[in-house]
N, C-alpha and C positions, 0 to 999 in steps of 0.2 A: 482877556480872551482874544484870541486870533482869530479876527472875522476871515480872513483868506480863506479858510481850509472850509471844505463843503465838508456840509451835517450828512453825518449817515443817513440813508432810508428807514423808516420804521418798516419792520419785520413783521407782517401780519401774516403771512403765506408764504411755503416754501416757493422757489423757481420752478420752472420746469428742468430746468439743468440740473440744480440740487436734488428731486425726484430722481433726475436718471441714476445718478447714484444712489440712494435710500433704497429703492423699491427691492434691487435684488439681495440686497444684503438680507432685506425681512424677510421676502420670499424664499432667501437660501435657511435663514433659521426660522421659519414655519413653512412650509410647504401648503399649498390649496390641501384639503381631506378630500378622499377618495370617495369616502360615504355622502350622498346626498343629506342635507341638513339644515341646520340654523346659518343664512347669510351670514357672514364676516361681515364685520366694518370695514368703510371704507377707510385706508391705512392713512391718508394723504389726508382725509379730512381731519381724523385724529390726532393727527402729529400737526398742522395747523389750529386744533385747539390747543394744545398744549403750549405751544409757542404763543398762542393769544394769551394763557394762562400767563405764564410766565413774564410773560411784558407788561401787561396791565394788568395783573392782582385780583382783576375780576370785583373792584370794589363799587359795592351801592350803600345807600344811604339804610 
């Protein structure tokens, strides 16, 4: 193994850069509802589970 080359970062949370692109792409395919109603999730904290999903397996004993 080539100790030279640096380890990636673990990936727990998106950037804020990476956001700036995601957000309008969701918001362009759902739009906010006009009707006052049931809060939405928050989109960024969602898509940070998922990627915590993803990466660690979510395994317990």
């Amino acid at each position: 193994m080539d100790r030279t080359k640096k380890a990636m970062e673990t990936i727990w949370e998106i950037s804020d850069d990476l956001w700036q692109i995601i957000e309008p792409i969701l918001v362009k395919d759902c739009p906010p509802p006009r009707n006052p109603g049931r809060h939405r999730a928050d989109w960024r904290r969602c898509i940070n589970g998922i990627i915590f999903r993803m990466r660690s397996g979510c395994q317990w004993k």
